[in-house]
C-alpha positions in Angstrom: -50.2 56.0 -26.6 -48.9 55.2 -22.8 -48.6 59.1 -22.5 -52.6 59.4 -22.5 -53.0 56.5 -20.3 -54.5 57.2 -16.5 -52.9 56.4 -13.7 -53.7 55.4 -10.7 -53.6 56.6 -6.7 -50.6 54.9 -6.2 -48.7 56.4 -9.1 -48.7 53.4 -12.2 -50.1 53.6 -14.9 -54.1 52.1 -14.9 -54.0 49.2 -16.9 -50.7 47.6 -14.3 -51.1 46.2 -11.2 -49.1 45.4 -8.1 -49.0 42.4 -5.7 -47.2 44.8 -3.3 -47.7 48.6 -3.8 -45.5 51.2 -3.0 -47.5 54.1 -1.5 -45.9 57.1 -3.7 -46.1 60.6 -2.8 -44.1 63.5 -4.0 -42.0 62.6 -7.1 -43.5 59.2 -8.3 -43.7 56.9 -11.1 -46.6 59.1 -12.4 -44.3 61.6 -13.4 -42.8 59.5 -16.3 -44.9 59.1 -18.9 -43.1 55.8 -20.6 -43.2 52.7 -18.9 -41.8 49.1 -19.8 -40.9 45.4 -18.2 -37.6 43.4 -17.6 -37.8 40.0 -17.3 -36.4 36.3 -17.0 -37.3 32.7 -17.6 -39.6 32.7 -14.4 -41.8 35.0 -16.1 -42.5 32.2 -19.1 -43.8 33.3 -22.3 -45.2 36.5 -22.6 -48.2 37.9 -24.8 -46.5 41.0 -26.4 -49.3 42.2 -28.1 -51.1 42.4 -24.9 -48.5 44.2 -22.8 -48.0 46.8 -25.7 -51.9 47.1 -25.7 -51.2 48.1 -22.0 -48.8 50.2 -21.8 -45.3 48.4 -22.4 -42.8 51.0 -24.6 -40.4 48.6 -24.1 -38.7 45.5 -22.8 -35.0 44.3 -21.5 -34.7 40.6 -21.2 -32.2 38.6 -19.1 -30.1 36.7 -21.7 -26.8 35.4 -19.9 -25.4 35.4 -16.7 -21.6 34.7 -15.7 -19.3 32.5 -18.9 -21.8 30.2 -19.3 -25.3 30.2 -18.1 -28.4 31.1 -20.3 -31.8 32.2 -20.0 -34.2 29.5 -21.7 -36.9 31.9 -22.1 -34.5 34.8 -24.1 -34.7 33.8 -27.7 -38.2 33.1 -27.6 -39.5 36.3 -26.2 -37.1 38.5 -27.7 -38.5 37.8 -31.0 -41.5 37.8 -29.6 -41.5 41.1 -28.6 -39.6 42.4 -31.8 -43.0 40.9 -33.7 -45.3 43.1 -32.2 -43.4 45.8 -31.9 -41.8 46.7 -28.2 -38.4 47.7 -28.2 -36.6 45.1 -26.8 -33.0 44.2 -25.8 -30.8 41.4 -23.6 -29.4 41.9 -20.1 -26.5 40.1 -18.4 -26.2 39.2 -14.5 -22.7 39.7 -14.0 -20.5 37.0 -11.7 -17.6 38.0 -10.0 -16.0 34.4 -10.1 -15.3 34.9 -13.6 -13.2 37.5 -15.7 -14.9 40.4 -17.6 -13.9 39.8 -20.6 -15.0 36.3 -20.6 -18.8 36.9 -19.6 -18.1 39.9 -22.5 -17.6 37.1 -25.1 -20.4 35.0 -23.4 -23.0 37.3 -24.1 -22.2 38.0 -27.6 -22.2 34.6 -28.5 -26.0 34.6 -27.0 -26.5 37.4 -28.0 -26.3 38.3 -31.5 -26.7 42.0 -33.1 -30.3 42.6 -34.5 -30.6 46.2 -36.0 -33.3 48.1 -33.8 -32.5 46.2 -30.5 -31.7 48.3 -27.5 -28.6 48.5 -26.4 -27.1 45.6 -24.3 -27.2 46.0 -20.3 -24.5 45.7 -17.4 -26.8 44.4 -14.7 -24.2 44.4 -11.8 -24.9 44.0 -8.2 -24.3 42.1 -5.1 -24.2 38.1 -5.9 -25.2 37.8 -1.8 -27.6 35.0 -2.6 -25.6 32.9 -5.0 -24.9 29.6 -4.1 -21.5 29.5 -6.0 -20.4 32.6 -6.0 -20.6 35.8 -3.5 -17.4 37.3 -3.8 -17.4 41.0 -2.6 -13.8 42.8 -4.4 -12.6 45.8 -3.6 -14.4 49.1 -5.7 -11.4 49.7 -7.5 -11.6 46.3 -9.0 -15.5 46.0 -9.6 -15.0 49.8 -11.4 -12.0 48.0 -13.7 -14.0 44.9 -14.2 -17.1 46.9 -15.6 -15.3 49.1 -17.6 -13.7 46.1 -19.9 -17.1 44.6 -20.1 -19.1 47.6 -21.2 -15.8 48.5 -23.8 -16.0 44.7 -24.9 -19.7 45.2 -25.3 -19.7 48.5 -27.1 -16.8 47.5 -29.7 -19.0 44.5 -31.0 -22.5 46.4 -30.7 -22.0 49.7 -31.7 -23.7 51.5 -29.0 -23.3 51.9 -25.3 -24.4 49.2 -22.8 -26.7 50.7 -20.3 -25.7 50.3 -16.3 -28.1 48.0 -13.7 -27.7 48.8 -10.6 -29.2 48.5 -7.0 -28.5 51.2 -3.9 -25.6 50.0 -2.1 -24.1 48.2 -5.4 -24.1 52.2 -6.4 -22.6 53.5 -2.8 -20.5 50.5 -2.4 -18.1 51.1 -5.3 -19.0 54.9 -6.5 -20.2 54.5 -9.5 -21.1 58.1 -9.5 -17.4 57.8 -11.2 -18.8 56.1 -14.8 -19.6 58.9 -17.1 -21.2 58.5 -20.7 -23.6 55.7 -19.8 -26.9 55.2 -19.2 -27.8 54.3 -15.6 -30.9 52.6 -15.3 -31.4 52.1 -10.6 -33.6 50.0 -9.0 -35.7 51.7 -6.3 -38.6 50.4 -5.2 -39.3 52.6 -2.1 -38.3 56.0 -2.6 -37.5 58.4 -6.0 -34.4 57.5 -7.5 -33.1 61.2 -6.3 -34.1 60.3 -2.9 -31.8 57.2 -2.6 -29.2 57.4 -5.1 -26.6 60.7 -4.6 -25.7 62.8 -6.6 -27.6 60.3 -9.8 -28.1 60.7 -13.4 -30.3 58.4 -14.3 -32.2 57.0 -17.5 -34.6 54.3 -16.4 -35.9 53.7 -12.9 -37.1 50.3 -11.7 -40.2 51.1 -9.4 -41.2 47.7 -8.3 -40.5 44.3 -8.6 -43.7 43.3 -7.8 -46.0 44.7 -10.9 -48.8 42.9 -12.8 -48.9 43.7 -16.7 -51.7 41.9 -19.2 -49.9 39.3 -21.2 -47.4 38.4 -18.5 -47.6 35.5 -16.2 -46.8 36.0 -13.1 -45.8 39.3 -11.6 -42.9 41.5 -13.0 -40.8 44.4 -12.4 -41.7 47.7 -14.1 -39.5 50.2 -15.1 -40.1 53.9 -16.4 -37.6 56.3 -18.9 -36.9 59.7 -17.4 -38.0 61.7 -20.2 -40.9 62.4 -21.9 -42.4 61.1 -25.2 -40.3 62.8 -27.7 -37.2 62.2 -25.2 -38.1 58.7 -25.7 -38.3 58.4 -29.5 -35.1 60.3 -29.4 -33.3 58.3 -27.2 -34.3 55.2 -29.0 -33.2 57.3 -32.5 -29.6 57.6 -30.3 -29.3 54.2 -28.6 -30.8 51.7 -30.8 -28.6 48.8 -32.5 
């Protein structure tokens, strides 16, 4: 079980590494004691059985992003993961050149429902690298937009979408306002309550740099803010 695993100096569990370590101190990813991956098509295919040997409770996977791109690699490692037993669910980048409700429909048609699957996830933040697309609209928009995505999602699913964020995606359009969803903030320097005000979060990205057996490649790594029991209850809740 991950919560009997050592960890190490820098706060992760033993068996994961890191191309770029955080030095933790205070509140760090050593106080949650379940751990999992997200990943994308750059991270090939994975060996599940490995990472859950490791350490891995549980994996989200980039399936679409925008109306009509997809992520190669999906399929495949979600069934995968499903095989050997990690919790696994898909994750859309969301495009702000496009309507909600038509990246909604896109996803669903990638993604279809499979009972014991996570629950879907809203990863929305700034687009300031795309080459097509880096619109910036106002908060009360983005707030309106996500909303009819995450009701979209949650009508055909069953269960609540979960909420991706990044710091200043989170300041930039107070999202502090969304209430009855899962929050799941990326914060790779600092505690989520250090950088995020006033937060409730779920799952905590801790790095974008980790190394997990039976993953090419380096990954990020996520923890659950909860302990064991939290966990299986959560998944008892949340699951498809």
């Amino acid at each position: 079980m991950l919560n009997a695993m050592q960890f190490r100096a820098d706060g992760i569990p033993a068996r994961f590494g890191d191309t770029a370590p955080h030095g933790w101190s205070g509140m760090s990813p050593i106080n949650q004691p379940i751990h999992g991956i997200d990943a994308a098509r750059y991270q090939g295919v994975i060996d599940w059985r490995r990472a859950r040997a490791a350490g891995v409770s549980f994996a989200w996977l980039k399936a679409s992003e925008g109306g009509d791109h997809i992520d190669p690699g999906f399929h495949q490692n979600a069934r995968a993961a499903r095989a050997a037993g990690v919790p696994v669910g898909g994750y859309h980048f969301f495009y702000f050149c496009r309507p909600a409700v038509e990246q909604a429909r896109w996803f669903i048609k990638q993604v279809k429902r499979h009972s014991g699957d996570l629950p879907p996830v809203l990863d929305i933040e700034w687009n300031h690298t795309s080459p097509s697309c880096q619109r910036r609209p106002d908060a009360a928009k983005v707030r309106d937009e996500m909303r009819v995505f995450l009701r979209t999602l949650e009508a055909h699913y069953g269960t609540k979408p979960v909420i991706y964020t990044t710091i200043d995606f989170w300041e930039d359009n107070g999202l502090d306002q969304f209430r009855g969803y899962d929050f799941w903030l990326r914060s790779v320097a600092g505690h989520p309550s250090s950088r995020y005000a006033d937060a409730r979060w779920t799952f905590w990205q801790y790095s974008g740099t980790g190394v997990v057996p039976g993953v090419p490649g380096t990954v990020d790594m996520n923890a659950f803010h909860g302990s064991d029991a939290a966990w299986q209850n959560w998944l008892a809740m949340r699951r498809q």
